[in-house]
N, C-alpha and C positions, 0 to 999 in steps of 0.2 A: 523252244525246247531246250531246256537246261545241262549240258553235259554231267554226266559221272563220273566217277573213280570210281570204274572195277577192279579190285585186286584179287588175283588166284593166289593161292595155297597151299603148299605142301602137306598130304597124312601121309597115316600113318601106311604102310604096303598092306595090300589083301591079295592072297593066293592066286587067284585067278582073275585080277583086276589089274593094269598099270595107271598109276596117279604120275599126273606130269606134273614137273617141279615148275613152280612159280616162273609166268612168263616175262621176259624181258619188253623195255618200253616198245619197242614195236610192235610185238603180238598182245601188248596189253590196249594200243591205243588200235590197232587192226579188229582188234573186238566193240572196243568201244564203238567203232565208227558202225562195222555191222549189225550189235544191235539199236542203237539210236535209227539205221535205215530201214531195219526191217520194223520198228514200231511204224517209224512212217508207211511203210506200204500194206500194212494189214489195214484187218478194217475197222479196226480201234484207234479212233482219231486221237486217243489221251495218250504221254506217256509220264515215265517216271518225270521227277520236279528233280528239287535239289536236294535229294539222298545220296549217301553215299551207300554203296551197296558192295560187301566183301564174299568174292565169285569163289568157290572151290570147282576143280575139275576131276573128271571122273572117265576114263575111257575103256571101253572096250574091243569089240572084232566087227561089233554091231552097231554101236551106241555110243553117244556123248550128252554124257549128265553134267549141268552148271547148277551148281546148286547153294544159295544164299546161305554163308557160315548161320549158322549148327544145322544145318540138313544133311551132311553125312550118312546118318545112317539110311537115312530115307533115299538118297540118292544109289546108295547099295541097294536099296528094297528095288526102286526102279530096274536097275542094270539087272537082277535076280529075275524079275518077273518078265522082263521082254522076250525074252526068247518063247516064252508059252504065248503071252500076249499074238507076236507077230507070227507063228503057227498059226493059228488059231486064225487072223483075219487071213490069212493066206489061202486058208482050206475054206470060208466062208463065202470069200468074192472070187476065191480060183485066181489071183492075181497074187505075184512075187513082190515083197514088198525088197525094192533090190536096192536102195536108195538107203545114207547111214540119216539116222535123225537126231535133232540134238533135243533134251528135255532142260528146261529150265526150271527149277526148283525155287519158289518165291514162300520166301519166311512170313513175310507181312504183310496181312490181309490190307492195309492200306496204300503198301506201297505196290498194292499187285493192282489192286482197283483204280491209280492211276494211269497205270499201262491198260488196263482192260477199255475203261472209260464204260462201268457200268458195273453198280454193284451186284446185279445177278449172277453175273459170271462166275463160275469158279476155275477157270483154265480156258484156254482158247489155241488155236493150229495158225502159224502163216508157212503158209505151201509153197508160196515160193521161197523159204528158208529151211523147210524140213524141219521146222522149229513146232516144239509143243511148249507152253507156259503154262503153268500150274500154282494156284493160291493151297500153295500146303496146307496154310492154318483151318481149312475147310475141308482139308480129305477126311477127316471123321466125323463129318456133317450130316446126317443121314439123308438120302440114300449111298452120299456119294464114297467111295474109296480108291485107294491109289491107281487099281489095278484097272476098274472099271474107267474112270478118267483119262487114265491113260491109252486103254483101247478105243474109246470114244473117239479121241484126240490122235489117235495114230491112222484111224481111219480116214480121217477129211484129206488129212496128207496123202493116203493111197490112193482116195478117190480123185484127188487133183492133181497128183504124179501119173495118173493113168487115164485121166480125162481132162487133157490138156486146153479144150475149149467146149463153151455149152454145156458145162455143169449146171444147171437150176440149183441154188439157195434148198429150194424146199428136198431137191431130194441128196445132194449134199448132206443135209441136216436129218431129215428121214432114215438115210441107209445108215449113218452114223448111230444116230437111236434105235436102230433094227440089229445091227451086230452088237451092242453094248447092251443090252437087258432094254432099254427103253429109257437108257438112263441119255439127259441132256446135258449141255456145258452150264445148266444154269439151274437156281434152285427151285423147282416147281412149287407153285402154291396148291397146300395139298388139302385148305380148306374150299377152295374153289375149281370150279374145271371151267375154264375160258371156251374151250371145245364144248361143250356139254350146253351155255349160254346160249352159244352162237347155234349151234342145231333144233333149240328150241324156236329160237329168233328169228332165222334164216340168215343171220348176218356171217356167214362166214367171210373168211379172207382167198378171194378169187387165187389159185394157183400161179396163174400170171403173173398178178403182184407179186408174187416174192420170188420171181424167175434170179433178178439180180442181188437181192437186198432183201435183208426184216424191218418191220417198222421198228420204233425207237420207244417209243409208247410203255409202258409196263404192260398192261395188258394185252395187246396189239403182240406184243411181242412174244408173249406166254401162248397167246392161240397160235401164233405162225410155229411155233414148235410142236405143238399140239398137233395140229395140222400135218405138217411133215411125219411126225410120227405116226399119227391115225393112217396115211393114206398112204404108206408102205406096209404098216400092219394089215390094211384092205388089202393091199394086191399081192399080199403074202399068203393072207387064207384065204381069197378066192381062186388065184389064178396057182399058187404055191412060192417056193422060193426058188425055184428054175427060172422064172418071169422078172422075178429081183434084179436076179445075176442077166438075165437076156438084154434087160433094158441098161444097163449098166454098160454089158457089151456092144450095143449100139451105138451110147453115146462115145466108148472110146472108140469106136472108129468113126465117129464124125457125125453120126446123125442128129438131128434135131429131137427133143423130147418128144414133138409130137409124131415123130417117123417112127421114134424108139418105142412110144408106146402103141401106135397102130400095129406098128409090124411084129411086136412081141404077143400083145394082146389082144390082137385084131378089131380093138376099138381105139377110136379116136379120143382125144385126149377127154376133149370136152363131156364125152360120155362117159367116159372114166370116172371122172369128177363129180356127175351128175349122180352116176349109181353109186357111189360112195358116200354123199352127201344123203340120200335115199336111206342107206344102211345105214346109220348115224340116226335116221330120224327114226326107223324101226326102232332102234334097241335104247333109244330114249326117251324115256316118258315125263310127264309133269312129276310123276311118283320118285325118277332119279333123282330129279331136280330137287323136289323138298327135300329126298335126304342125302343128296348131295351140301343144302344148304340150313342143316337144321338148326346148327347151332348160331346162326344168325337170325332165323325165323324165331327161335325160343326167344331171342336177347332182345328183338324187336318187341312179339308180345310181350313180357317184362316191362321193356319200358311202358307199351301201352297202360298194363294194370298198375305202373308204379304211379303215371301220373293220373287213369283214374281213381284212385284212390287217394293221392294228394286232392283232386279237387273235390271229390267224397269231403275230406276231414275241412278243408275249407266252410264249404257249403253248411255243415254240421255246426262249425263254428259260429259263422253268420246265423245259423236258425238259433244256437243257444243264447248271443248276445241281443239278439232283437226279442226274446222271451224274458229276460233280465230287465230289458228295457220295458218291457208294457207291463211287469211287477210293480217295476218303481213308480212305474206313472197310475197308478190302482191304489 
């Protein structure tokens, strides 16, 4: 891993903002050092190379925004919107978000997909820094936007400041997509549903597999998100959102998923899974699938009549020149 020069900044004053004047080599090499550790210990094995990268800072009562020269304003957008944002998850999961977090504002899509170590991403959480990172150059991406990203992204941090051990990946990933519209840290393929495959297939991704981990896979990776979002959207409308928050509250006092979801839901995990994967095959037919997949089905036939019809003019060809030939020979 390649060290950088971060250097802070001084703007201009905003009213109900203090901007701290550019830090001396101490606190410029004390940051350096924290984020080069904290790349290391999220789950993002890549980080920055050798860029240089020029930090502004931004504080407030609640919040600390770094945010890569000219993100500015966007950095005020931030500090503007958290206080609704953190409302908002607070009234959602019933839990104080008590803890100040910092947001890192990344200018350039390239240099954000080195730290990420995968171009799906558009922002990611390391909880044990309180730290949210965001590829700015995507917040106008559709679906995604600052605000939704960033509640996304505030939530994994709640959920792992609050559930200190035995968080599962899947519902980690799940509640974060449940409190944010369904929206993910990565950009869905919106010509295909990986979910939708796999319930035809029967091949889903076992919940246990992604207890610790997602696969790495592009695809593999789209359904483990799919998946966590489907099967918190299941037990949201069957059982309600009291059942969300229940199992939530089980595991932060220590219980195991399968304790948290017996005890909440009075079914064992397994069964859980099973009648979900059930509901999934009810509300999916072959019928979704075609038009889930049409415009691949049309481009497919195309090719077929393109190249029947190249061997049509062929064929046509061969019968004119062998009629030519038995003229000549007449």
């Amino acid at each position: 891993m390649t060290s950088q020069r971060l250097r802070s900044f001084t703007n201009r004053s905003h009213p109900s903002l203090i901007r701290h004047k550019a830090e001396t080599g101490t606190l410029v090499r004390g940051f350096i050092l924290s984020i080069l550790s904290l790349i290391a210990l999220s789950a993002f094995p890549s980080a920055l190379h050798a860029e240089e990268i020029e930090l502004g800072s931004l504080y407030d009562g609640e919040l600390t925004v770094r945010f890569e020269k000219p993100l500015e304003r966007a950095a005020e957008e931030v500090a503007a919107i958290y206080p609704d944002i953190k409302a908002g998850l607070e009234k959602t999961l019933g839990w104080k978000l008590s803890f100040r977090p910092t947001v890192l504002l990344i200018r350039n899509g390239g240099t954000f997909r080195k730290m990420a170590g995968n171009r799906l991403f558009v922002a990611f959480a390391v909880p044990g820094r309180n730290l949210v990172v965001i590829d700015y150059s995507r917040m106008k991406t559709r679906p995604f936007t600052l605000e939704i990203t960033l509640r996304h992204e505030l939530s994994h941090l709640m959920l792992h400041y609050h559930i200190r051990n035995g968080l599962p990946r899947w519902i980690d990933e799940g509640v974060s997509q449940w409190v944010s519209g369904g929206i993910a840290e990565i950009i869905m393929d919106t010509k295909r549903s990986p979910l939708k495959d796999a319930t035809l297939s029967g091949k889903f991704i076992p919940l246990n597999d992604l207890t610790r981990s997602f696969p790495a896979e592009k695809n593999a990776l789209l359904l483990a998100y799919e998946e966590s979002k489907s099967i918190m959207e299941y037990i949201d409308g069957k059982y309600g959102r009291e059942a969300v928050i229940g199992i939530l509250n089980r595991l932060r006092e220590g219980a195991t998923v399968q304790d948290a979801l017996n005890e909440t839901l009075g079914r064992p995990m397994e069964e859980v899974e099973s009648e979900w994967h059930e509901e999934l095959r009810r509300k999916t037919t072959w019928i979704t699938f075609l038009s889930n997949n049409l415009y691949e089905i049309l481009f497919f036939l195309a090719a077929l009549i393109t190249i029947a019809g190249f061997i049509r003019l062929l064929l046509r060809k061969r019968a004119y020149t062998d009629d030519e030939e038995e003229e000549e020979e007449c």
